[in-house]
N, C-alpha and C positions, 0 to 999 in steps of 0.2 A: 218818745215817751210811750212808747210800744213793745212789747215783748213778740217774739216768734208764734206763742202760742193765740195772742191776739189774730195775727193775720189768718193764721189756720181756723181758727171759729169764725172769722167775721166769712173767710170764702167756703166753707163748708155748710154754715149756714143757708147761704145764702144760694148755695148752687152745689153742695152738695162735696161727698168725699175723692170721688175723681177727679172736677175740677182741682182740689187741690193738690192730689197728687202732681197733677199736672200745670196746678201754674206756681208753686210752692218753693218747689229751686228757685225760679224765676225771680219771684218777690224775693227769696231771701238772701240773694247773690247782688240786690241794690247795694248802694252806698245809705244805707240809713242809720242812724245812730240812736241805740239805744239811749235815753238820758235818765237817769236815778234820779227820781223828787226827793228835792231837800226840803227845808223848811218855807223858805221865802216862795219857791213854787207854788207848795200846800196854801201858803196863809194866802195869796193871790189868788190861787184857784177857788178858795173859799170865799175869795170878795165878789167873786165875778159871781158864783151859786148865788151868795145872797141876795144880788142884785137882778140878775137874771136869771128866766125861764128856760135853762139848758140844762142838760148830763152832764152829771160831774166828771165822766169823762172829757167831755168838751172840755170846760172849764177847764180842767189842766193841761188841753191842748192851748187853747186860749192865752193862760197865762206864759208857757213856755212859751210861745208867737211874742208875748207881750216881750219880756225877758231878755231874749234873744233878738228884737227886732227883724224877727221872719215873719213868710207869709203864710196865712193856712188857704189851702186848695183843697174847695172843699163843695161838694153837694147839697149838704147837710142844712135846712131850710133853718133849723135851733140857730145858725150865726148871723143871720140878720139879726139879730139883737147887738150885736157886736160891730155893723155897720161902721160905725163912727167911732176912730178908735185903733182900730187894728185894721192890718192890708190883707184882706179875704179877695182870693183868685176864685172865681167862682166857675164850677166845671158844671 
């Protein structure tokens, strides 16, 4: 549920334009799969908003986790909310 240019802002941000030159290839030579939000996504990603204190980006991580019966591995302190429920690999 990521686009290419997501990863580029999140490591450029965070650490700047050479990093990503240099870890860039890397990241986008994974096996990751793009997924296009449809509807049923949307309306679960907006249950989880309405219900919890996370980004609506989570949120529609969240629900594709739910959807798909995957796990999210994740740092991200916003998915304790989501504890019980969903299988969070926590790094």
């Amino acid at each position: 549920m990521v686009s290419d240019q997501w990863f580029r802002y999140v490591i450029e941000r965070k650490s700047g334009m050479e990093a990503w030159r240099k870890t860039g290839p890397k990241i986008l030579s994974l096996p990751i799969e793009i997924v296009p939000v449809d509807q049923a996504t949307a309306d679960l990603a907006g249950e989880i908003k309405a219900s919890k204190k996370m980004s609506l980006a989570d949120c529609f991580t969240a629900a594709l986790a739910k959807q798909r019966g995957g796990e999210i591995y994740t740092g991200d302190p916003e998915f304790r909310a989501l504890e019980s429920g969903w299988k969070i690999v926590w790094l």
